[in-house]
N, C-alpha and C positions, 0 to 999 in steps of 0.2 A: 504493500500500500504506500501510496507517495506520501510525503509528508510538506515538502514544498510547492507551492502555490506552481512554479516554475517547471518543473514535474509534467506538466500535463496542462495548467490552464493559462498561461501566460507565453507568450512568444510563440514563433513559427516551428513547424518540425523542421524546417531546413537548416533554422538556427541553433535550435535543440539539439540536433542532430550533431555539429560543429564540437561542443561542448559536453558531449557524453562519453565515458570512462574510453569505452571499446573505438570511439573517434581520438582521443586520445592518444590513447596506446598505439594505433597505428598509425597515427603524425611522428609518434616519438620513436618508432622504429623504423620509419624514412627517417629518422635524423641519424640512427646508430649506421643505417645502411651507406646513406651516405658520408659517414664521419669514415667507415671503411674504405668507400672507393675514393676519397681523397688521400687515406694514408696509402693505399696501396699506390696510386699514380706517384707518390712522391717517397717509395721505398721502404715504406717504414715495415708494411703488411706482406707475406706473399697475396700475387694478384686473385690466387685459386682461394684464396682463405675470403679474399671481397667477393669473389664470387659466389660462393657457398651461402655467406651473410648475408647478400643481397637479393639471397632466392630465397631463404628463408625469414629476412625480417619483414613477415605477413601475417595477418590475422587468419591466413590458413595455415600456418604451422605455431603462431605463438598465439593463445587464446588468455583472453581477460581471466578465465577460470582458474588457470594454472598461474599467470603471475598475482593473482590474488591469493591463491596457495601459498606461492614461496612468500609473500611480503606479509603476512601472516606468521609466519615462522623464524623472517630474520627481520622482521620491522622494518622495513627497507623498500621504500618503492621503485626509486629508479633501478636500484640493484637487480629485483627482483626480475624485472624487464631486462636487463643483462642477465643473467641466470638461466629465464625461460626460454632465451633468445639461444646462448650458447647450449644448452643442453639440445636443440634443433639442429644445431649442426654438425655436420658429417667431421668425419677427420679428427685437425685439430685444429680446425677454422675458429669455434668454438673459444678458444684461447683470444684469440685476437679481437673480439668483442671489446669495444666501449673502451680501447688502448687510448689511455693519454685525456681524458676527456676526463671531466668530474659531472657531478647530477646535473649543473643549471646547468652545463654544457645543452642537456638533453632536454630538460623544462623546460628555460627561458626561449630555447629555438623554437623549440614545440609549440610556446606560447606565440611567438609570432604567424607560426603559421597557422593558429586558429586565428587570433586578429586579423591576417590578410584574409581570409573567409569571411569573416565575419564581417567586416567592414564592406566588405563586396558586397553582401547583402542591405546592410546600412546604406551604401552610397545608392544602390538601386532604390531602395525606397522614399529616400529622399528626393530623387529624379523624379520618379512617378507621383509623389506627394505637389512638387514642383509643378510638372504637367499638369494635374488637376485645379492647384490654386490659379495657374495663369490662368485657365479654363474659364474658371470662376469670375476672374476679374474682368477677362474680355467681356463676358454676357451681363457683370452687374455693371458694367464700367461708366453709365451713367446716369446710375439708379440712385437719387438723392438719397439719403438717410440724415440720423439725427447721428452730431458727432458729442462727446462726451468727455468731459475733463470734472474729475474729482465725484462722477457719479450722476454729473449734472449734465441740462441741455447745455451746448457749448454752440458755434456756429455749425452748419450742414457741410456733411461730406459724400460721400459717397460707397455705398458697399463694393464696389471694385476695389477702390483708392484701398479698403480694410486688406483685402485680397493680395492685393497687390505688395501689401507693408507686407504680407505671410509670407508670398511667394519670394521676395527680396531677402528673406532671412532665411528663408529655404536653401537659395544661391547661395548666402555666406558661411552655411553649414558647409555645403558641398564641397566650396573653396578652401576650408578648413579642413576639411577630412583629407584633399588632396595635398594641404602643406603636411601636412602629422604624418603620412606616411613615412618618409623618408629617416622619421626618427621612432618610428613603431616596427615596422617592417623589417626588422634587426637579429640575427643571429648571432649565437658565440663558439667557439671552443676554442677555447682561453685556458683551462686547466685549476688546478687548484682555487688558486687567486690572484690568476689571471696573468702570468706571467707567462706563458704556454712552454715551463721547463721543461714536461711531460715527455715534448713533442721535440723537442730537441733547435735543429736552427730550420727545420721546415713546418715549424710551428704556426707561424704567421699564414704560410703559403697553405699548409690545410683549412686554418680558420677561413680565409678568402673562400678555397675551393667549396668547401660543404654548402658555405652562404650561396654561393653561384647554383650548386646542385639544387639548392630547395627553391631558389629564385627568391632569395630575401639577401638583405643586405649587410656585410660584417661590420657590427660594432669596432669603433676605432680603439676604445678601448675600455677595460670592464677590469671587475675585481672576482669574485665566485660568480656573480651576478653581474646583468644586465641592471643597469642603474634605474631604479626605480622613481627619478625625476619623470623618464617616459612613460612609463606606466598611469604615472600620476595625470601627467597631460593629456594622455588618453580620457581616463575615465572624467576628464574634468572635460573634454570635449564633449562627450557624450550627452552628459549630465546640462552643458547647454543645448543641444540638442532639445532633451526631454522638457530641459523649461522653459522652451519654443512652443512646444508641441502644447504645454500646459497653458500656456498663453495662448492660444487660440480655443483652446478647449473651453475656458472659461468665458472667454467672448461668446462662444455658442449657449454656453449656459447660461448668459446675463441673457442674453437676448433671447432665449427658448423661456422666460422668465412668463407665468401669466398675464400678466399685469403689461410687460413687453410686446411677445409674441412675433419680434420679427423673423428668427429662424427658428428652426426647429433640426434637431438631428435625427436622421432615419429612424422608423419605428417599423417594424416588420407586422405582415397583415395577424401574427399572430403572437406578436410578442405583448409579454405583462409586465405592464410598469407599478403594479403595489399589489401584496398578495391579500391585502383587506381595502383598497379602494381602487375597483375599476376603470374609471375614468383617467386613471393617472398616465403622464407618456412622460416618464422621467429622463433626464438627460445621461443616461449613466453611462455609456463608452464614456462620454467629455469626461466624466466624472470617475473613470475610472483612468481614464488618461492623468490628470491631476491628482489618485493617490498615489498611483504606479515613481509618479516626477519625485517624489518623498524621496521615495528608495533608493531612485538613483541619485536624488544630490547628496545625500547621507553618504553614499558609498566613494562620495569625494574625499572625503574628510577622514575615512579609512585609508584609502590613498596615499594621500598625502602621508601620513603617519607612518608608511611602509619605507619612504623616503630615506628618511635615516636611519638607517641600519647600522649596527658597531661592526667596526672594523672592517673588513674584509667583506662582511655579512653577517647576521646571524638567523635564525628560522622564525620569525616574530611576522614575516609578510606572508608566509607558504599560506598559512592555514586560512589567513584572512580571503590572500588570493583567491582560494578555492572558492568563495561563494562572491566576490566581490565582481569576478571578472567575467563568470557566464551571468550572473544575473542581472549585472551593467547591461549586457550585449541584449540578453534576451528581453528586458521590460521594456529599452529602446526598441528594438524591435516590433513589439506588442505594439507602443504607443503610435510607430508607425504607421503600421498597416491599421490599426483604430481611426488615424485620424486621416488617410485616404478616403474608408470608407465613408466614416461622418461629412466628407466634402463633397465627396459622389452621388451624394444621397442627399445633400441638404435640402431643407424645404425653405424658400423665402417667401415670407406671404406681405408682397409688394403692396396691398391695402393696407396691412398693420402697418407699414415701412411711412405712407404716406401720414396715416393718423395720429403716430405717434412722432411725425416731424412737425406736425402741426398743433401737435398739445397743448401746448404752451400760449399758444394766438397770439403768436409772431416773437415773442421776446428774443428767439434764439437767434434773432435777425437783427438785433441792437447793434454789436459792431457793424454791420452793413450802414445801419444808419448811420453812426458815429464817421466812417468813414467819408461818405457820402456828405455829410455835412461839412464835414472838414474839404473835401472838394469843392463845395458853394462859395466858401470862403471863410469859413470861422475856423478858430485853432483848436489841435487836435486834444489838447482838456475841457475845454469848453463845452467844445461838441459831446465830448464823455459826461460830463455833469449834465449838458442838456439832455441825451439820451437816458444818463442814468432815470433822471429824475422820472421819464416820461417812463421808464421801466416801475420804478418804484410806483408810480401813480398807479400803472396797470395792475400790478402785483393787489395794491391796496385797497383799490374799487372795482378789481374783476373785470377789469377791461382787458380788450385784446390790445399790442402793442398799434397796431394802428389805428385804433380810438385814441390811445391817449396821445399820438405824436398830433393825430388829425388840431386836438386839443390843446397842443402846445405853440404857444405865437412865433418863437422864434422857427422853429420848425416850419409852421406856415408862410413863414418871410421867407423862405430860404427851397420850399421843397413845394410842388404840386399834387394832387389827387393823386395822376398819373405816375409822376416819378416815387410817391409813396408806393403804388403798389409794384412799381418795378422793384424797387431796393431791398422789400420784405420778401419778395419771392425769391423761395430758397435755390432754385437753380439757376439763379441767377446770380450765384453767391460762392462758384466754385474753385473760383480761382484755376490752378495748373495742376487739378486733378486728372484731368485730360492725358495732358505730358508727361505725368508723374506715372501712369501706369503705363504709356506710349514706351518708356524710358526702360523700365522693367521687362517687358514685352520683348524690345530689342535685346536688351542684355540677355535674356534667356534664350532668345533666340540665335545667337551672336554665339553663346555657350553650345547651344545643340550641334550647330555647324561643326564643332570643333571634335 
């Protein structure tokens, strides 16, 4: 029975798949295979003894069952995977197993090769999340809305313009994951602590080779470990990632709000939103996107703490690793493909959009006038006090913003019937919303070509 959320109800199986025992074990035995045919190519190995190792370091000859047998017995994991591995081989190939190399050799490489996986998948859903918000912002791109500061009506924007902010921070995930490679995608065998004595003066030249074989890149320089400042960078990317992801979730849930009602997120013709009030269409992906973002910014701060390690190294990061680094991968993941489908599916109900930009009867339209005034001729505090005042009037007799301006002298010196009802109408009021997604538009499209 599982015990973890992660287990079974969070993330993709592709990514799941990435980060389980038996995916694992066969990453880290392409590293032993390959630690062999570079020592062979550079004389350390005979070539028959890499060859032996190279046919057998597989999950058809070494199984997760048996090196959980021996690492049972001598407490020893990476060992145990050396053990299982040479007792497979013929000869005395067997002997030359895992020469010159210590555990992170085999861990930390191992570990990048699940993070190139895994990011693969990350980077893809980011693209596709990408693709859907542009989507979004083409079709709302000059759909007025109410825009909002500190909770309050603010001037109008537009639900593209909202799209558009996503899909832009979409790009600078992407652009980010594509700088972090080059310091994530890192392999060792380095030796003890990292000196590669083991390995003799073609020390260096192995380290190079193995990193060539797995197609990741050799640390310039390490102690037992791979410096866990990258580690740290990773999961700290990530974790802004998820509190992207949480910051749009919550916009869908402000505004899936009853009282709101401009979007709504997908409800399935047969899904239940309260198991004692049927009526209910709760926003719960959003809101499970937002508790998921917990976990991952939490697992920064473990991170980080893995960083300074004494000395050389010592085993204070291993254990945390183990849940820090599939569960980072996998709840990103989850929040991804969540919030694709929340986008693909969204409902805007362009009536509630219009009624709730109108709520107010006009107020959210007072910079326009203030502006507008100041263009007649009076100066731009002035114009604010006179706006204000005529805002206050409204607020206080229940009038709409252009009753009270109708009723204000200096306003009437300065502005007509007509030019009132120009200045308060909100699409009229959008300034280089237009360009602003025109701008975004290009950039991702600029990106795709490439």
């Amino acid at each position: 029975m599982s015990i973890h959320p992660i287990e079974g109800r969070y993330g993709s199986e592709e990514m799941r798949e990435i980060w389980k025992k038996k995916s694992e074990l066969e990453f880290m035995l392409k590293v032993e295979a390959a630690l062999a045919r570079a020592e062979a190519e550079f004389g350390l190995i005979p070539d028959e003894a890499a060859d032996e190792i190279n046919e057998k370091a597989n999950l058809d000859y070494v199984s997760l069952e048996r090196v959980k047998e021996i690492e049972a017995e001598i407490k020893h994991d990476i060992m145990a995977i050396v053990k299982a591995l040479s007792e497979q081989c013929e000869g005395d190939a067997g002997e030359y197993v895992h020469l010159g190399a210590t555990s992170n050799d085999i861990s930390d490489t191992t570990r990048a090769l699940q993070f190139k996986n895994s990011l693969s998948i990350i980077m893809r859903r980011l693209r596709e999340l990408e693709d859907s918000l542009i989507e979004k912002s083409k079709i709302t791109k000059t759909l007025a809305c109410v825009g909002r500061t500190h909770g309050q009506h603010a001037v109008p924007t537009t639900v593209g313009h909202k799209f558009a902010i996503y899909a832009a921070e979409i790009r600078r995930h992407i652009d980010r994951i594509e700088e972090l490679k080059p310091r994530i995608l890192v392999g060792q065998i380095t030796g003890a602590v990292g000196t590669q004595a083991s390995l003799g003066d073609v020390g260096e030249d192995i380290h190079k080779r193995v990193n060539e074989i797995l197609g990741l890149k050799p640390v310039t320089i390490s102690n037992q470990v791979i410096q866990r400042d990258r580690y740290a960078e990773l999961i700290s990317k990530l974790a802004i990632i998820s509190s992207s992801l949480d910051k749009i979730a919550k916009e869908v849930r402000n505004l899936q709000r009853t009282e709101i009602g401009e979007m709504q997120e997908p409800f399935g013709d047969k899904q239940v939103g309260s198991s004692t009030m049927p009526q209910k269409k709760n926003p719960m992906r959003s809101e499970r996107i937002g508790g998921l973002a917990k976990v991952v910014r939490s697992n920064v701060t473990t991170e980080l703490e893995n960083v300074p390690l004494e000395h050389e190294r010592d085993l204070t990061n291993s254990s945390s690793e183990r849940m820090v680094l599939p569960t980072t991968f996998l709840l990103v993941d989850e929040q991804l493909k969540l919030m694709k489908y929340i986008v693909d599916g969204l409902v805007i109900d362009e009536e509630n959009i219009e009624k709730v930009l109108n709520m107010t009867g006009g107020l959210n339209m007072s910079e326009a006038v203030m502006i507008e005034l100041f263009k007649k001729g009076l100066g731009r505090q002035t114009a604010h006090k006179v706006v204000r005042d005529c805002a206050m009037d409204a607020y206080q007799s229940n009038k709409t913003l252009k009753q009270a301006l109708m009723e204000n002298q200096v306003v009437r010196e300065h502005m007509t019937d007509e030019e009132i009802d120009k200045v308060i109408d909100p699409s009229n009021y959008l300034g280089c919303v237009n360009e602003h997604i025109e701008n975004v538009v290009d950039n991702y499209e600029k990106n795709r070509e490439v």
